[in-house]
C-alpha positions in Angstrom: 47.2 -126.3 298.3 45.9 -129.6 296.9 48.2 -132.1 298.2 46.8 -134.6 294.7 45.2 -132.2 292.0 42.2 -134.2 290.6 40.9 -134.4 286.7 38.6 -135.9 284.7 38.7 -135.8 280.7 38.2 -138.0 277.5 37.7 -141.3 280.0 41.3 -140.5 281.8 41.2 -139.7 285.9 44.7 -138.0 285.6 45.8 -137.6 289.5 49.1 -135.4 289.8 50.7 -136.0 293.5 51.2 -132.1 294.4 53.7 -131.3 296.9 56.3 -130.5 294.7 58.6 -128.4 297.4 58.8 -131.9 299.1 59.1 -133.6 295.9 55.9 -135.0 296.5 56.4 -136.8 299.7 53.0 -138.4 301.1 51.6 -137.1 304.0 48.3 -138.3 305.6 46.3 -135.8 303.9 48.0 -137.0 300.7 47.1 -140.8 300.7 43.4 -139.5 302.1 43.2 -137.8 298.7 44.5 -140.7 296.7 42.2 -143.4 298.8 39.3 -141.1 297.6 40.4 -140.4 293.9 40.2 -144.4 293.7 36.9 -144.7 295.4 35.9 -142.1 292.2 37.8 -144.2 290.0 35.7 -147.5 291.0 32.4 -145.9 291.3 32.0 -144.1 288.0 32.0 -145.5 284.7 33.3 -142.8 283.3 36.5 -142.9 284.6 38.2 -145.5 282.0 42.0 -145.0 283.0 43.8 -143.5 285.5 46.8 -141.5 284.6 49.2 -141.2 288.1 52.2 -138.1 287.5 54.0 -135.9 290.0 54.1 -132.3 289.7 57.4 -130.4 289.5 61.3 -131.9 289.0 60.1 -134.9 291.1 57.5 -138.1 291.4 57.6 -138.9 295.3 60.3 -138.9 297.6 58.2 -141.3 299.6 56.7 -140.4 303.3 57.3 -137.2 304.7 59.4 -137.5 307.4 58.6 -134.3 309.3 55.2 -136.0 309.9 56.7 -138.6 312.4 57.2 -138.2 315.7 60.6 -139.7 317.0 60.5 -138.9 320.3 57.9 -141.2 320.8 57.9 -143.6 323.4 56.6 -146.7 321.3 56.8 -145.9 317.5 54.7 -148.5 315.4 55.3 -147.5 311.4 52.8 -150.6 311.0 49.8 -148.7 311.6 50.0 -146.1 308.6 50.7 -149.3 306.6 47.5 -150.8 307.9 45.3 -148.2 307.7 46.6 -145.9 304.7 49.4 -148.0 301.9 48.3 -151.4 302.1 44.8 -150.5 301.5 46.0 -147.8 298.7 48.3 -150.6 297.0 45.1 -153.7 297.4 42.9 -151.1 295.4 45.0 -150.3 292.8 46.0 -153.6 291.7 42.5 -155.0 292.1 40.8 -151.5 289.8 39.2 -153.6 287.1 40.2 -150.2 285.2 44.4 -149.8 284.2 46.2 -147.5 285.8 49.1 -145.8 284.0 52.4 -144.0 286.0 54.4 -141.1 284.3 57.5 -141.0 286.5 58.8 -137.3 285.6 62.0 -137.5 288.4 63.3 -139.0 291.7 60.8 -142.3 292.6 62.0 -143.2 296.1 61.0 -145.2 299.0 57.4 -145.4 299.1 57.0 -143.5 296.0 59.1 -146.2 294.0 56.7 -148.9 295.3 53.6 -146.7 294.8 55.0 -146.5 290.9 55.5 -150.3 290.7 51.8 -151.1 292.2 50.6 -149.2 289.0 49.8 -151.4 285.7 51.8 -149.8 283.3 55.3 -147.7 284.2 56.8 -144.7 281.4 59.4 -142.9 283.2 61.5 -140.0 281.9 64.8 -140.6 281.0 66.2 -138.3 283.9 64.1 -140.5 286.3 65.2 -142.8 288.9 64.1 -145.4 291.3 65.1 -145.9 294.9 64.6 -148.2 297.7 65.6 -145.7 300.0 64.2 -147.5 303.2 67.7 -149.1 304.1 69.4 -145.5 304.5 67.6 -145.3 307.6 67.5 -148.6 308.5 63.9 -149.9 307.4 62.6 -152.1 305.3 61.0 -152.0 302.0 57.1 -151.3 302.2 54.2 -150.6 299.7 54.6 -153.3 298.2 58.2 -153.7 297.4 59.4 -156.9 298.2 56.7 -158.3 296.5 56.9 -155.9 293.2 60.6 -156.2 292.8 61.8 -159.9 292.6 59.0 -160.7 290.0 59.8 -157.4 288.2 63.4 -157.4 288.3 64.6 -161.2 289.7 65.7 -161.8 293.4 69.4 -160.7 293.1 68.7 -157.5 291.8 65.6 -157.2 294.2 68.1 -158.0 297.0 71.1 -155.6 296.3 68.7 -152.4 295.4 66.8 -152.7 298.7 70.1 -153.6 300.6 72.3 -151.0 299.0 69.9 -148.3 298.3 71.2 -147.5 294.9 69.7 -145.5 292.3 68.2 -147.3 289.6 68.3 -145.4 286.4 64.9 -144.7 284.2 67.2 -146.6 281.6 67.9 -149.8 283.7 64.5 -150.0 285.3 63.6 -150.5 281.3 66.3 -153.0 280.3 65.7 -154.9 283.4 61.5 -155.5 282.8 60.6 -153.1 285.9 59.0 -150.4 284.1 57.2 -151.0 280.7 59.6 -148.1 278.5 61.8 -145.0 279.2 61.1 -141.8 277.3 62.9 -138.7 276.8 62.3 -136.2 279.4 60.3 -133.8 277.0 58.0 -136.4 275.5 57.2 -138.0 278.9 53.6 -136.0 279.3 52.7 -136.7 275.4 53.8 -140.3 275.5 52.0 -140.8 278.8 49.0 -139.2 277.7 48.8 -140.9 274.4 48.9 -144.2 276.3 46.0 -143.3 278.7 43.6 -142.1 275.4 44.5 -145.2 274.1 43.6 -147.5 276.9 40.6 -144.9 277.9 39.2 -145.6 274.4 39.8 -148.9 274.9 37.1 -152.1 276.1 37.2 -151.1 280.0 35.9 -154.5 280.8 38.3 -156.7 278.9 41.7 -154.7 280.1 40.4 -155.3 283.9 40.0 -158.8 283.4 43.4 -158.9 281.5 44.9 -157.4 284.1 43.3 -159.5 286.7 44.4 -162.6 284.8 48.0 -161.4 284.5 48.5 -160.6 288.4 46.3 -164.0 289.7 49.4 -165.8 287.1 52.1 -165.2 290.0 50.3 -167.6 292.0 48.2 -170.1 290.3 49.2 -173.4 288.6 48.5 -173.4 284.9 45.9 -175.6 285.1 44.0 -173.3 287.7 45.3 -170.3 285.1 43.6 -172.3 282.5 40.8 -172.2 284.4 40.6 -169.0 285.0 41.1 -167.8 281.6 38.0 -169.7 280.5 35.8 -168.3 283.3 37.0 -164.6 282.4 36.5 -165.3 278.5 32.9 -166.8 279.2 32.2 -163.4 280.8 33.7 -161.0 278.9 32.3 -162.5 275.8 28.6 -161.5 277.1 30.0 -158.0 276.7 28.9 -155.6 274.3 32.4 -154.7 273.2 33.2 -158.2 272.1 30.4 -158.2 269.6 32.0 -154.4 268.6 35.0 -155.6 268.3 34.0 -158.6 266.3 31.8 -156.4 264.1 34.5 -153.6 263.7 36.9 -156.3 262.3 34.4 -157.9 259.5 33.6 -154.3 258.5 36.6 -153.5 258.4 36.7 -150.1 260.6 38.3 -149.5 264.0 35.8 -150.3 267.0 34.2 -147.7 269.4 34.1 -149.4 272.5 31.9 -148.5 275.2 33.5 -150.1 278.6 30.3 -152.8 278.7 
């Protein structure tokens, strides 16, 4: 079986992790799969969005922890960081494309973190998030103790990866971590409306707006300033700017072509 089963249609990569007897816990050949689903996603132009969903009652229950070998003299758990999340986690945040996250159950451990690295977060209302790395006496990874204290402030970033508590779909929402919780039988539609939307949208200008919005956490606003006018001055050589600009005099909505 496909551990990530792989589709292309209307501008939408839809990538559905597919272990669902493990809930979806990533194994090597797992994050292989993903690592080359993004390499498709940046290569081709016809990829416009990518839609990320788990299949069965669960998103990811984070790594598989039948792959590790604890009888090991020396065990380094930095080494699949190096060579397999980090990498995973750097690409998605730097895909000048947006990347969309339809949590549809249990987000934990890596599989929380994988979900926060994505642009955009609609979770089912059934759904829940949990730093589950303390339980056995790690530490948050994939991007997790960078993720949560913008997303949810440093207190509550502290006491869910201390405690290991389940943080409801619900609460994730109130508290700014994911953009908006759904009810469990609306979470494909609503997650798949989203991704047309943002498929048909201008592909260059959401890259750069989502470039822009992550380079914020650690620029001054003058050097955001900056940056904004570099990014306009590009984007507005585009041909979806003059679309756009052309759509609103006339008075009709705007078929963007990514350019």
């Amino acid at each position: 079986m496909e551990p990530v089963l792989v589709s292309l249609e209307a501008g939408v990569l839809r990538l559905t992790l597919n272990r669902p007897d493990t809930l979806n816990a990533f194994t090597v050949a797992m994050t292989q799969a993903l690592a080359a689903a993004f390499t498709r996603a940046e290569a081709e132009a016809a990829v416009r969005c990518v839609l990320i969903t788990g299949a069965g009652r669960g998103f990811c229950a984070g790594q598989d922890l039948t792959e590790r070998d604890m009888n090991a003299k020396d065990i380094d758990l930095g080494g699949g960081l190096d060579t397999r999340y980090n990498p995973l986690v750097r690409r998605m945040r730097a895909l000048e494309k947006p990347i969309v996250c339809a949590v549809n159950g249990v987000a934990a451990g890596a599989g929380a973190n994988f979900a926060l690295a994505c642009d955009l977060v609609i979770a089912a209302r059934s759904a829940s998030f949990i730093q589950a790395f303390v339980k056995i006496g790690l530490v948050p990874d994939c991007g997790g103790s960078y993720f949560l204290p913008r997303l949810a402030g440093t207190q509550r970033a502290m006491a869910l990866a201390m405690t290991g508590d389940r943080l409801t779909a619900e609460d994730a929402e109130r508290w700014g971590v994911i953009w908006k919780c759904v009810d469990d039988a609306n979470l494909k539609s609503e997650a798949d409306k989203l991704a047309l939307q943002l498929a048909s949208g201008p592909t260059r200008s959401l890259g750069l707006i989502k470039k822009a919005i992550y380079a914020s956490a650690g620029n001054t606003l003058s050097a955001q300033l900056d940056m904004e006018r570099d990014l306009q001055r590009e984007i507005g050589k585009g041909k979806d700017y003059r679309e756009g600009v052309a759509a609103f005099l006339e008075k009709r909505k705007p078929q963007f072509s990514g350019q």
